[in-house]
One Martini backbone bead per residue (centre of mass of N, CA, C, O) as a GRO file, in nm:
protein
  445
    1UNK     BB    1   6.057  -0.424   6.969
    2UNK     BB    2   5.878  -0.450   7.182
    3UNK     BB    3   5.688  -0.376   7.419
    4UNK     BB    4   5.749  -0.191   7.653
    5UNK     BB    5   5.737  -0.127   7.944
    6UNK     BB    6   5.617  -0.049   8.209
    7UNK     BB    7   5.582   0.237   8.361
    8UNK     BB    8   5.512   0.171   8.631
    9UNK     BB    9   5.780  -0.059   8.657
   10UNK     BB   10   6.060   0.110   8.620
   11UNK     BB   11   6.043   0.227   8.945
   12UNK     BB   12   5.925  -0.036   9.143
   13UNK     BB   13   6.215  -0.166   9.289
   14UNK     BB   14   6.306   0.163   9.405
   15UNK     BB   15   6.064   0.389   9.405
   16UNK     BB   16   5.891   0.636   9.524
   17UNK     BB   17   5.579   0.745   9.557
   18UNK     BB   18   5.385   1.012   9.548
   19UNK     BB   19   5.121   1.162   9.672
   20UNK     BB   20   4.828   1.330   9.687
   21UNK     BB   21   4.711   1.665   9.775
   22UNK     BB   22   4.468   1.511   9.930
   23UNK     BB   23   4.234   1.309  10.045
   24UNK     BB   24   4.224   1.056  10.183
   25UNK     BB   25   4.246   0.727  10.016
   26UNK     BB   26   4.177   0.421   9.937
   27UNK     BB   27   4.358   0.132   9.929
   28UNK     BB   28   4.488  -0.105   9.823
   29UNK     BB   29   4.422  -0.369   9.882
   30UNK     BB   30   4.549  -0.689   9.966
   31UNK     BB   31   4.727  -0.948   9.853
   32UNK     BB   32   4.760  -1.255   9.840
   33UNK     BB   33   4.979  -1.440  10.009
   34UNK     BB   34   5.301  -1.656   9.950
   35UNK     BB   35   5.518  -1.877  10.002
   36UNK     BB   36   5.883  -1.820   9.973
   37UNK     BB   37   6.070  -1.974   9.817
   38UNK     BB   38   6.409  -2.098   9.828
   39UNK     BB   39   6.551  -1.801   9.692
   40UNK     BB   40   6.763  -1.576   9.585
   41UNK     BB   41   6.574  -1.379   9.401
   42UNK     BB   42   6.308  -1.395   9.596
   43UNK     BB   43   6.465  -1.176   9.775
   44UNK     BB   44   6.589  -0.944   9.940
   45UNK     BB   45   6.783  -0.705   9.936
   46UNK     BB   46   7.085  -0.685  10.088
   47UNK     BB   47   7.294  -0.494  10.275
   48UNK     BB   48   7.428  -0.202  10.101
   49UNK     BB   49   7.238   0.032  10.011
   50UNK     BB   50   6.965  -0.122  10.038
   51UNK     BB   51   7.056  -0.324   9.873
   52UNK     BB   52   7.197  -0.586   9.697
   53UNK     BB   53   7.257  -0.789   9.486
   54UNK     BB   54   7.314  -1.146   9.422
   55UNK     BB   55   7.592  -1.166   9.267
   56UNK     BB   56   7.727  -1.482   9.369
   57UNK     BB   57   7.443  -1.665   9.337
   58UNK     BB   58   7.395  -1.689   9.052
   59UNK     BB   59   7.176  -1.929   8.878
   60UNK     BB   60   7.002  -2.020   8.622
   61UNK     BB   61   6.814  -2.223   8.758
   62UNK     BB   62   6.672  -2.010   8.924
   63UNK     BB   63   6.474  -1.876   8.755
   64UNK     BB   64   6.198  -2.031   8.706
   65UNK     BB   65   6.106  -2.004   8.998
   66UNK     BB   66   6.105  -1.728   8.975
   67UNK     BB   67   5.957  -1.616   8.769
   68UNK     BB   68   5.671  -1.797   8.853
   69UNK     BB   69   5.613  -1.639   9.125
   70UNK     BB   70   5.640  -1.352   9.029
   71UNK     BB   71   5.386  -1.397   8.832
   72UNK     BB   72   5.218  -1.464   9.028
   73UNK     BB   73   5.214  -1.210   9.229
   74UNK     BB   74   5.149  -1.000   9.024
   75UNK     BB   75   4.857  -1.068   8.960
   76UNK     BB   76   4.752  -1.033   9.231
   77UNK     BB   77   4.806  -0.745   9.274
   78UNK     BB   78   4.651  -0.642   9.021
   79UNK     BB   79   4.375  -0.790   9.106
   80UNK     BB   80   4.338  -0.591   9.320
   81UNK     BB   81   4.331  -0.332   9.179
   82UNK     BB   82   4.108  -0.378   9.026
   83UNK     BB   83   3.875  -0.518   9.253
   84UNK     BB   84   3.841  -0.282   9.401
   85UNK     BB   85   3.603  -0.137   9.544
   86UNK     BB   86   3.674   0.146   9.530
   87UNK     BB   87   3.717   0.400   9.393
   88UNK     BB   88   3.898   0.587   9.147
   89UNK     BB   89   4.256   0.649   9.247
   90UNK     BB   90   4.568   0.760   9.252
   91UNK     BB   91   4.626   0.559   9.536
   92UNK     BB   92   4.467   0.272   9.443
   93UNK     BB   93   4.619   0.271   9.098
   94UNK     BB   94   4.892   0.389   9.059
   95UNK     BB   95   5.033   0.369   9.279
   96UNK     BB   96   5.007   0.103   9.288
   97UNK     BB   97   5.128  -0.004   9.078
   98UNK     BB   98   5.417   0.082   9.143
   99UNK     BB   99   5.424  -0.139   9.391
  100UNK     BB  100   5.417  -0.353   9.158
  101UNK     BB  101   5.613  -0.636   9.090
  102UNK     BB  102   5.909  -0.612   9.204
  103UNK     BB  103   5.995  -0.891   9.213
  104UNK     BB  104   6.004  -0.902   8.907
  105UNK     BB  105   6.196  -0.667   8.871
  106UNK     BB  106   6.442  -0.777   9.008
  107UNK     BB  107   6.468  -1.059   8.829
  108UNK     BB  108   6.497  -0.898   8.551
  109UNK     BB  109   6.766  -0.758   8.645
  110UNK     BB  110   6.932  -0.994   8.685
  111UNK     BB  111   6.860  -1.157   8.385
  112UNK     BB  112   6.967  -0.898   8.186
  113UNK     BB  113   7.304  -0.900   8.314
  114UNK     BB  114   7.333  -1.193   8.224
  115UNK     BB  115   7.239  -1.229   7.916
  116UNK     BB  116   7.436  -0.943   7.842
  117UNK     BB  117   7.738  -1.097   7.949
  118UNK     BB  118   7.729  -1.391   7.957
  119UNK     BB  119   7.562  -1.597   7.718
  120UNK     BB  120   7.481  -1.871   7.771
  121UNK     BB  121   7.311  -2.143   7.680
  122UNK     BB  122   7.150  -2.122   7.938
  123UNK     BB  123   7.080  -1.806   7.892
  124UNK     BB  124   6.944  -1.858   7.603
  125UNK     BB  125   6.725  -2.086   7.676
  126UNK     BB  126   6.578  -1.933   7.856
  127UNK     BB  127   6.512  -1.662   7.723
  128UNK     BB  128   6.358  -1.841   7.495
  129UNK     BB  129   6.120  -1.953   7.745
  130UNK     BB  130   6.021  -1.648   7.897
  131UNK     BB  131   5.980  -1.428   7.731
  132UNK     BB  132   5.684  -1.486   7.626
  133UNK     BB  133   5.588  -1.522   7.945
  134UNK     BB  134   5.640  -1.237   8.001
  135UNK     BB  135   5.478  -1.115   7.803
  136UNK     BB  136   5.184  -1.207   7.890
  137UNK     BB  137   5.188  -1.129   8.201
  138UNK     BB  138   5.159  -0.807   8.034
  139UNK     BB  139   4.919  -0.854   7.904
  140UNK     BB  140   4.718  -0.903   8.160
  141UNK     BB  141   4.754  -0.597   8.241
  142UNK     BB  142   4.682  -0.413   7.984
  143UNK     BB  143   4.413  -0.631   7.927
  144UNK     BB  144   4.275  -0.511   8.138
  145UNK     BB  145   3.957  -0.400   8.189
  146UNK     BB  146   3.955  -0.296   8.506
  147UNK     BB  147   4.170  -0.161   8.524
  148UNK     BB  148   4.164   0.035   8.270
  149UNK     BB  149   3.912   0.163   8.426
  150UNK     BB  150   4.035   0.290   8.620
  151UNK     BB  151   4.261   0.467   8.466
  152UNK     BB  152   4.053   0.601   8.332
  153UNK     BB  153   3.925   0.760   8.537
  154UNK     BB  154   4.149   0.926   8.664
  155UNK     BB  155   4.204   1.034   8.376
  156UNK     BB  156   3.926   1.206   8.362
  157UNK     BB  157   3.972   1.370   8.663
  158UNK     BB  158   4.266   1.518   8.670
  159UNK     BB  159   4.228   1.822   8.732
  160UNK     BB  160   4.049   1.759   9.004
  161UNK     BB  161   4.314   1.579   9.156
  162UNK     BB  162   4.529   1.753   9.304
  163UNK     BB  163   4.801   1.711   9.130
  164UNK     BB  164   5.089   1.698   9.032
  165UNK     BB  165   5.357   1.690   8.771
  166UNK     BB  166   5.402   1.405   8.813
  167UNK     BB  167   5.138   1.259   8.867
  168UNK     BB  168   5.036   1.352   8.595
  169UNK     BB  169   5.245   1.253   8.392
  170UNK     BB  170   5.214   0.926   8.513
  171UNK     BB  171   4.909   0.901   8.401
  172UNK     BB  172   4.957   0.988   8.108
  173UNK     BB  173   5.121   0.749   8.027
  174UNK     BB  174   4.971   0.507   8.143
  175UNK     BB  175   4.728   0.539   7.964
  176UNK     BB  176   4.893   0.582   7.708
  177UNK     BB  177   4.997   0.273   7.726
  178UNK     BB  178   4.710   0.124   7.718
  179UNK     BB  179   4.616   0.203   7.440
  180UNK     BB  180   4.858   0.147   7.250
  181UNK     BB  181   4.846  -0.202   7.389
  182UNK     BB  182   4.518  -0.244   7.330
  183UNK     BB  183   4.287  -0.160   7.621
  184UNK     BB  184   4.038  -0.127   7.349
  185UNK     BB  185   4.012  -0.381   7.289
  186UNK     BB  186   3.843  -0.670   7.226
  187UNK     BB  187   3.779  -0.969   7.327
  188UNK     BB  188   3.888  -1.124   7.059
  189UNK     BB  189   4.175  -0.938   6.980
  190UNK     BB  190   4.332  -0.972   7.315
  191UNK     BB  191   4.473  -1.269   7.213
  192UNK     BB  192   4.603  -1.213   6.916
  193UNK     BB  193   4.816  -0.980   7.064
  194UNK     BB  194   4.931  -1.201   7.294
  195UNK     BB  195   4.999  -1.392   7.015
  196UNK     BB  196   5.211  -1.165   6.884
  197UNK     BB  197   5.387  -1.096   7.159
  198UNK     BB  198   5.474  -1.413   7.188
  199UNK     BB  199   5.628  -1.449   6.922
  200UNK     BB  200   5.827  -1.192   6.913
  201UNK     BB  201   5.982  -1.285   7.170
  202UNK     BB  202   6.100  -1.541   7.056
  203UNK     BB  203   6.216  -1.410   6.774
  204UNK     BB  204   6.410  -1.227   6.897
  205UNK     BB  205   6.585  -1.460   7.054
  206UNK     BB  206   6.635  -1.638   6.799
  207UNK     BB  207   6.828  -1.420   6.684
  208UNK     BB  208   7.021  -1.342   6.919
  209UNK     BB  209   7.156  -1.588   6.876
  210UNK     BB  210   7.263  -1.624   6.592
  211UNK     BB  211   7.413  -1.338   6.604
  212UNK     BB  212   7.611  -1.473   6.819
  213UNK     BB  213   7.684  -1.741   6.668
  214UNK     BB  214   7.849  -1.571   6.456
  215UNK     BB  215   8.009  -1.394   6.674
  216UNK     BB  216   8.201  -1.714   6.756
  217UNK     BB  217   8.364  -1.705   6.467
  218UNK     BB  218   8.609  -1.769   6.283
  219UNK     BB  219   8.932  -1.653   6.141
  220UNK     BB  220   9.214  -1.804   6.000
  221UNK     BB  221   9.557  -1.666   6.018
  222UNK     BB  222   9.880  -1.538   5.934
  223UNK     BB  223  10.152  -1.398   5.911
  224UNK     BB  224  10.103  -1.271   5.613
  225UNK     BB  225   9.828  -1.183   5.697
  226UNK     BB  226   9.936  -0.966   5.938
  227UNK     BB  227  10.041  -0.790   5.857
  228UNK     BB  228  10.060  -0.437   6.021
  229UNK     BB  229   9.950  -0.545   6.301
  230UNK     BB  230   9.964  -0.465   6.596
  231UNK     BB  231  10.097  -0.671   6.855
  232UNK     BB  232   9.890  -0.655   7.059
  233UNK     BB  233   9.663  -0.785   6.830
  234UNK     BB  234   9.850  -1.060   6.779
  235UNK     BB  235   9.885  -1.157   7.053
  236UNK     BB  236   9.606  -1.210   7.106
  237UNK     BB  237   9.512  -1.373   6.846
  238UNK     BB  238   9.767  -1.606   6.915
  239UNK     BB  239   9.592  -1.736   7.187
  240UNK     BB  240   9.332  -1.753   7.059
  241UNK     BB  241   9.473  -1.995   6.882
  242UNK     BB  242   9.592  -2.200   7.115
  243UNK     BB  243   9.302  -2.226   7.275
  244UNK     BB  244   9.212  -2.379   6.965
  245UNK     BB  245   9.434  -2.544   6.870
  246UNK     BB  246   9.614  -2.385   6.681
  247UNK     BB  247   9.863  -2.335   6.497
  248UNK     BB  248  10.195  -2.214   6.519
  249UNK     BB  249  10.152  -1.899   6.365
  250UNK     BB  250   9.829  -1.835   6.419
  251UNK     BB  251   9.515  -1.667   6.393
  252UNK     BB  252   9.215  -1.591   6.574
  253UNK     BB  253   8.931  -1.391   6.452
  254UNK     BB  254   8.660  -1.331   6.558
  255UNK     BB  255   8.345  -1.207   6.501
  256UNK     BB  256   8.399  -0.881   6.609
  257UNK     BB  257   8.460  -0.561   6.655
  258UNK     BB  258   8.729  -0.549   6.854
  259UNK     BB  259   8.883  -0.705   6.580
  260UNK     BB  260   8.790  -0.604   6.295
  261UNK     BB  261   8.921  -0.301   6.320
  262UNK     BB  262   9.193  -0.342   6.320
  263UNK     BB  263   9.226  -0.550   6.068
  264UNK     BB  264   9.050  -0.289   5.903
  265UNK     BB  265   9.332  -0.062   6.002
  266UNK     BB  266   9.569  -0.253   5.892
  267UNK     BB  267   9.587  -0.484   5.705
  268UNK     BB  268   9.734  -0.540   5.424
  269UNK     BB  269   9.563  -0.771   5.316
  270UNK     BB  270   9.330  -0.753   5.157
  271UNK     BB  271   9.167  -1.008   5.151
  272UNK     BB  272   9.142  -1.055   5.450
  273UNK     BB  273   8.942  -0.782   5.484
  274UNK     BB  274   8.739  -0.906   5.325
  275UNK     BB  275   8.651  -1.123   5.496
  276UNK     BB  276   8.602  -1.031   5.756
  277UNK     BB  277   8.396  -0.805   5.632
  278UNK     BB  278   8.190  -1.032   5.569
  279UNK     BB  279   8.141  -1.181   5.806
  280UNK     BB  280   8.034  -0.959   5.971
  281UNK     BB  281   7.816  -0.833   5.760
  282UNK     BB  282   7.690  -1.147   5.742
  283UNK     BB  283   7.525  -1.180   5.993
  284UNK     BB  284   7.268  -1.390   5.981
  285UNK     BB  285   7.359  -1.475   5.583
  286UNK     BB  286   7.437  -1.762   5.528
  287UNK     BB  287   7.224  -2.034   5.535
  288UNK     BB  288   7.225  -2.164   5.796
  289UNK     BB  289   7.181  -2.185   6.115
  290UNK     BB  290   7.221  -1.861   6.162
  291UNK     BB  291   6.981  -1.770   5.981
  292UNK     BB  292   6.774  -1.474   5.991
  293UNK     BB  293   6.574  -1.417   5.720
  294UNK     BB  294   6.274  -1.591   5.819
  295UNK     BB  295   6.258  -1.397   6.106
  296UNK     BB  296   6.227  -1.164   5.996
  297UNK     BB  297   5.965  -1.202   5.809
  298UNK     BB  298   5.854  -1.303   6.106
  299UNK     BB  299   5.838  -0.976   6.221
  300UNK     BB  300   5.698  -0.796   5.989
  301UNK     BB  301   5.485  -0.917   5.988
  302UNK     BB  302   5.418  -0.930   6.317
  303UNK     BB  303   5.375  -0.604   6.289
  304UNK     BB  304   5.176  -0.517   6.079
  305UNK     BB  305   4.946  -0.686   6.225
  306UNK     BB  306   4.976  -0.518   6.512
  307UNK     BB  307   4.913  -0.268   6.371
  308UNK     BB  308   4.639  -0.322   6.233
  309UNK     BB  309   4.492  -0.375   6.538
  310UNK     BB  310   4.587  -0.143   6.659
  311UNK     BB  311   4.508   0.086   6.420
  312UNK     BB  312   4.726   0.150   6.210
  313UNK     BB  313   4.924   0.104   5.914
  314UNK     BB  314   5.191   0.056   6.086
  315UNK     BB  315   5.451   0.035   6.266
  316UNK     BB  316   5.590   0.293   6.261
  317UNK     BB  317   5.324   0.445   6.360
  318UNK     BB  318   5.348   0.342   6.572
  319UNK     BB  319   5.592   0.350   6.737
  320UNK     BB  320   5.593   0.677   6.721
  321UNK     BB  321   5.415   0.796   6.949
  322UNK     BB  322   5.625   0.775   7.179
  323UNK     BB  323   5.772   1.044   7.036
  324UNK     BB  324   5.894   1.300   6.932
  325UNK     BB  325   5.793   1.287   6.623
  326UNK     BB  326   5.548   1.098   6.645
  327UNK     BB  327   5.604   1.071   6.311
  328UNK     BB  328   5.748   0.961   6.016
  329UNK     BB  329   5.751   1.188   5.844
  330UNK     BB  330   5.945   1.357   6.069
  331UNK     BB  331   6.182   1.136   6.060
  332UNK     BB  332   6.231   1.209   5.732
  333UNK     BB  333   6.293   1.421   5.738
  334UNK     BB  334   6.560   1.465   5.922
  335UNK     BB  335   6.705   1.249   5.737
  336UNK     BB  336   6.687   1.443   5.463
  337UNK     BB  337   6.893   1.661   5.601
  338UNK     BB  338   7.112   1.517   5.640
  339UNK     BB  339   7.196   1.320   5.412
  340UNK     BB  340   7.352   1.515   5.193
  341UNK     BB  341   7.595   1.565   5.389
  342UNK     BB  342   7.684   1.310   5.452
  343UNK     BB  343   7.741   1.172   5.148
  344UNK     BB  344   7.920   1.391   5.070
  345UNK     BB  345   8.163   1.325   5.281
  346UNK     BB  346   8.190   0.998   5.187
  347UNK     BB  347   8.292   1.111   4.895
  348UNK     BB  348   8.559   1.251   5.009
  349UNK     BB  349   8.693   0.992   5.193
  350UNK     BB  350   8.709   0.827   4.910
  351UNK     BB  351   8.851   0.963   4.759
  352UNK     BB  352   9.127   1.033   4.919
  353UNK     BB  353   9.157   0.672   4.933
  354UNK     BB  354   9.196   0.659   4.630
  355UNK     BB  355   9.457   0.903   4.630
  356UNK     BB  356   9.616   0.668   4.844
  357UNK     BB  357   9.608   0.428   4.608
  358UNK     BB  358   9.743   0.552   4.373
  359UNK     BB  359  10.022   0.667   4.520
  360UNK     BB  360  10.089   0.348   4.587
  361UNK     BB  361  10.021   0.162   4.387
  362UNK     BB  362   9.694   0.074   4.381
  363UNK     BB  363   9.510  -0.078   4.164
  364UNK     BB  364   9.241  -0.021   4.288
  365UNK     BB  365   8.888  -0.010   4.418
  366UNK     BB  366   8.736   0.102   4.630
  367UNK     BB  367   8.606  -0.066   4.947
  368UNK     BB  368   8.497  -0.110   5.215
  369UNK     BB  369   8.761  -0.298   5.305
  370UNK     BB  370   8.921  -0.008   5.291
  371UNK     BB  371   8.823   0.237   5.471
  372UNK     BB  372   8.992   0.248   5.677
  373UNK     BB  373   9.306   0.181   5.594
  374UNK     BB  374   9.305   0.448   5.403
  375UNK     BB  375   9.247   0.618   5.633
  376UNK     BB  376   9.487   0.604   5.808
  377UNK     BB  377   9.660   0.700   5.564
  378UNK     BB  378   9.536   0.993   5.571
  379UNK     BB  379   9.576   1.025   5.866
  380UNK     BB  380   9.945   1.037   5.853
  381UNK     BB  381   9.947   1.268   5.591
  382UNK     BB  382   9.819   1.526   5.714
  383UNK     BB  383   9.860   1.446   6.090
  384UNK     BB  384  10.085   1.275   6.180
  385UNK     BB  385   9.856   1.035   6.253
  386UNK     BB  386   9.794   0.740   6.475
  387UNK     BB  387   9.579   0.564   6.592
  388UNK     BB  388   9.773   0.400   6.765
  389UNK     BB  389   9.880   0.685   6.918
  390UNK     BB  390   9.600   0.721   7.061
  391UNK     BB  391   9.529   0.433   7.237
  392UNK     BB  392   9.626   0.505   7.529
  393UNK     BB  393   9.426   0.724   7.581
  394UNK     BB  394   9.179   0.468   7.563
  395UNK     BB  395   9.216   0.361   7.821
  396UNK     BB  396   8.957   0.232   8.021
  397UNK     BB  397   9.028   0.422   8.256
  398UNK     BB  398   9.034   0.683   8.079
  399UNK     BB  399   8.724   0.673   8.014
  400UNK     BB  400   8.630   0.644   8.321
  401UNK     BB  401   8.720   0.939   8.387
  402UNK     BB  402   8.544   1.062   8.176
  403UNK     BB  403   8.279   1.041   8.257
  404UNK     BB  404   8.269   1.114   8.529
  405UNK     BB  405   8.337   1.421   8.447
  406UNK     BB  406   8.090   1.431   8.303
  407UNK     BB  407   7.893   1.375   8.523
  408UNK     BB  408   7.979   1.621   8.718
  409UNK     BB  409   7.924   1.854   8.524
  410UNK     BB  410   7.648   1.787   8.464
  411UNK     BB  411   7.524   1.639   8.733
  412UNK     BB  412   7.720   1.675   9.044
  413UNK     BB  413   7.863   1.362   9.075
  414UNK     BB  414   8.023   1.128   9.239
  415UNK     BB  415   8.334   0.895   9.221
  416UNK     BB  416   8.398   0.588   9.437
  417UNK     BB  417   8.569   0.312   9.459
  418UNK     BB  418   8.432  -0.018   9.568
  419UNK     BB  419   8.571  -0.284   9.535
  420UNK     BB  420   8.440  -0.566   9.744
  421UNK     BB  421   8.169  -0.454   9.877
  422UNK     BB  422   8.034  -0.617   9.674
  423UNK     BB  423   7.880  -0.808   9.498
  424UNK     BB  424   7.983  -1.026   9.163
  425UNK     BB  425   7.975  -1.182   8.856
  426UNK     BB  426   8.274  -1.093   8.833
  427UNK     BB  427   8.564  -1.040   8.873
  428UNK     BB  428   8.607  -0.758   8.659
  429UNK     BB  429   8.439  -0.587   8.811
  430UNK     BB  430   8.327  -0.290   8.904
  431UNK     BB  431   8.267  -0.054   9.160
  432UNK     BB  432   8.062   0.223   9.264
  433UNK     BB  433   7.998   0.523   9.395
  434UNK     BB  434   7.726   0.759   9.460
  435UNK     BB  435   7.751   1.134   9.461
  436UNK     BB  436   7.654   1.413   9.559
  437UNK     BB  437   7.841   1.676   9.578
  438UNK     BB  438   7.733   1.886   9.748
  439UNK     BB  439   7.649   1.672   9.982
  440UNK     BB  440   7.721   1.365   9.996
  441UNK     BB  441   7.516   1.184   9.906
  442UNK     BB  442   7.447   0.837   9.837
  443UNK     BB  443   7.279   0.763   9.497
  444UNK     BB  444   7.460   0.526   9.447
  445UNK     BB  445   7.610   0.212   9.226
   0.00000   0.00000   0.00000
C-alpha cells in the first residue's frame, strides 16, 4: 500500500554490488560517524554465515534507540552523496546508494518479522509510532533534489558509461523510482506529498491493527453445535476453551482462517456456520472499537489526492506503472478474460451443492456458509474422498519437504536443517541450511 522499498535498499545489507567497467571514479565522501549505542540491533551481525540476525536478543524496547539512530546514520550517508564534489558517476551515487543505509536495513529486517509473527500490543504500538517516522526518514531520500540531480546525471549518461546489464538495469530502476515517487515535484509539493506518505503509514498500521484485533476474538460453540467436527480440530478447540476459563465441554472458536475453514466444511449446525461466517467476513465491520470503515475512506481519499500530486488521474494508474501490465486498463482486460469462466464453473459448483442438499432433504437455498459443506460432501460422493482423509498426507513436514523438492528442481538448491545452531525468536522456530547442488556451496540459511 505504501511506497515500495527503496530498490537501492533492498539488497544493501546483504550483497555486494558491481562496479563499471570504466576507469576508477572518485568514490562517495565517507559520512561523519557517531559512536554506536550499545543495542544488540545496532551491532553487525556475528556468528555462522557471515552473521546472523541475534533473534535471541530482540526485545520491543530496543527498537525506538536502534531505529533513530539507524535513521540517523542513513541520513548522514545520503548526504554524503548528494553533496560529493566529484562529478556524478554510477559508483559514486548509485552503487554508494547500495552501501547506504545497511544498519537501517537490518533493523527493519529484524522488526519486520517481530510484526509479522509475534505482533504482540508492545509490537503493534512501535508499529503504529515508528511507520511515519521511517515514511519520513525515505521521503528525505528520494525527495533530496541534490540527490535527484545526481541520479539524473549518471542515468542521462548511461550509454557511453560503459555499465553492464545489471548496473545498467539498477540505474534505471533507481530513477524510475525517484521520478514514480515525487523527486519532479517543486518546493512546496515536495512536503505535502511526504505529509501524505506519513500518515498513510500510520493508517494502515492502525487498519491491520484493527482487524488482528477482530481476529482476536472468539465464538463460543457447545457439543451440540460442533456435531461432524473431526476429532482432532474440536480437541484444540475445546483446549482453547478451558485456557479462556470457558466450561466444559463448550469450544472457543477464534475467528482465523484455520478455525474457520474446517468448522464450515465439517460443522452439521448451519446457524453456527453462518455465525463463524459472518464474524470473518466481517473483520473490520462490525461499527466497533475495531471498525474500519473510516480508515478505509481515509486511505482512498489520501491515495486519490497523492496520485493527483504525482500527476496520475488516480492511485491505481499511479500503482500500476510499475508493473507487467503497465496500465489498470490490461489489467481489467486480463481480469475480464478470466472472469467469465470463473463465474461459470462457481456456478456450476453451487447447482452441484444445490443438488445434495435437495438429495439429503434440507430445505434450504445454498449461501456462502453452505460453500464448503456441501462441497465436502459432492466431493465424498464424486470421488469417494473426504477432505479429512488426505488431512495426513499435508502435514507440515510433509508440505515442507515438499516445497524443498519443489526448489531444488526449479533452481538447484538444496536444503539441511540445522536447528539449534543459530539463535531464533521462538522455540518452534526450525532453521534450514541452503545449498547450491551442483557446488555444495552454502548460499543461505
Amino acid at each position: 500500500f505504501l511506497l515500495p522499498p527503496l530498490p537501492f535498499l533492498s539488497m544493501a545489507a546483504f550483497a555486494p554490488v558491481a562496479t563499471a567497467q570504466t576507469a576508477p571514479a572518485q568514490a562517495a565522501p565517507t559520512a561523519p560517524s557517531a559512536t554506536v549505542p550499545n543495542n544488540v540491533l545496532l551491532t553487525d551481525w556475528a556468528g555462522p554465515y557471515d552473521g546472523v540476525p541475534p533473534w535471541d536478543k530482540v526485545r520491543p524496547d530496543l527498537f525506538p534507540q536502534a531505529f533513530q539512530f539507524a535513521i540517523d546514520e542513513q541520513r548522514r550517508e545520503y548526504e554524503a552523496i548528494a553533496n560529493n564534489p566529484a562529478a556524478p558517476t554510477f559508483a559514486n551515487t548509485i552503487e554508494a546508494m547500495e552501501k547506504a543505509g545497511q544498519r537501517l536495513g537490518r533493523v527493519e529486517g529484524v522488526f519486520a518479522v517481530m510484526t509479522d509473527n509475534m505482533s504482540t500490543p508492545e509490537y503493534q504500538a512501535l508499529d503504529k509510532e515508528w511507520q511515519p517516522k521511517l515514511a519520513a526518514a525515505y521521503d528525505e531520500i528520494v525527495l533530496n533534489d541534490k540527490l535527484f540531480q545526481r541520479v539524473k546525471a549518471v542515468y542521462d549518461a548511461r550509454e557511453s558509461a560503459g555499465l553492464d546489464a545489471r548496473q545498467k538495469r539498477l540505474l534505471e530502476r533507481t530513477y524510475e523510482y525517484f521520478v514514480r515517487s515525487g523527486a519532479n515535484l517543486d518546493a512546496a509539493q515536495k512536503p505535502q506529498l511526504s505529509a501524505m506518505n506519513q500518515e498513510l503509514a500510520g493508517l494502515f498500521s492502525t487498519f491491520n491493527e484493527r482487524v488482528l484485533a477482530d481476529e482476536s476474538t472468539y465464538i463460543s460453540a457447545t457439543e451440540a453445535e460442533m456435531k461432524g467436527v473431526p476429532a482432532d480440530v474440536k480437541t484444540a478447540l475445546a483446549t482453547a476453551a478451558k485456557e479462556r476459563g470457558q466450561p466444559a465441554g463448550t469450544y472457543a472458536l477464534k475467528n482465523t482462517r484455520s478455525v474457520v475453514d474446517p468448522v464450515l466444511t465439517f460443522a452439521d449446525d448451519r446457524a453456527l456456520r453462518e455465525k463463524v461466517w459472518r464474524a470473518f467476513v466481517n473483520r473490520g465491520d462490525n461499527g466497533g472499537a475495531n471498525d474500519t470503515n473510516q480508515i478505509i475512506a481515509q486511505i482512498l481519499k489520501l491515495r486519490a489526492d497523492r496520485a493527483k500530486l504525482l500527476g496520475f488521474k488516480n492511485h491505481a494508474e499511479w500503482r500500476m506503472q510499475d508493473t507487467m501490465a503497465k496500465t489498470p486498463a490490461r489489467a481489467m482486460e486480463l481480469m475480464n478474460r478470466v472472469w467469465p469462466a470463473a463465474v461459470a464453473r462457481v456456478k456450476e459448483e453451487v447447482a452441484d451443492q444445490q443438488s445434495m442438499a435437495d438429495k439429503l432433504g434440507h430445505k434450504i437455498t445454498i449461501e456462502p456458509w453452505d460453500y464448503r459443506y456441501y462441497q465436502e460432501k459432492v466431493r465424498k460422493e464424486r470421488y469417494d474422498l473426504s477432505q479429512d482423509e488426505i488431512k495426513p498426507y499435508f502435514a507440515l513436514d510433509n508440505l515442507v519437504d515438499g516445497m524443498f523438492w519443489a526448489a531444488g528442481q526449479l533452481y538447484g538448491l538444496g536444503f539441511k536443517e540445522n536447528t539449534g545452531t543459530v539463535p531464533v525468536f521462538h522455540p518452534d522456530v526450525r532453521t534450514f541450511e541452503v545449498t547450491d547442488k551442483a557446488s555444495g556451496k552454502v548460499v543461505g540459511l
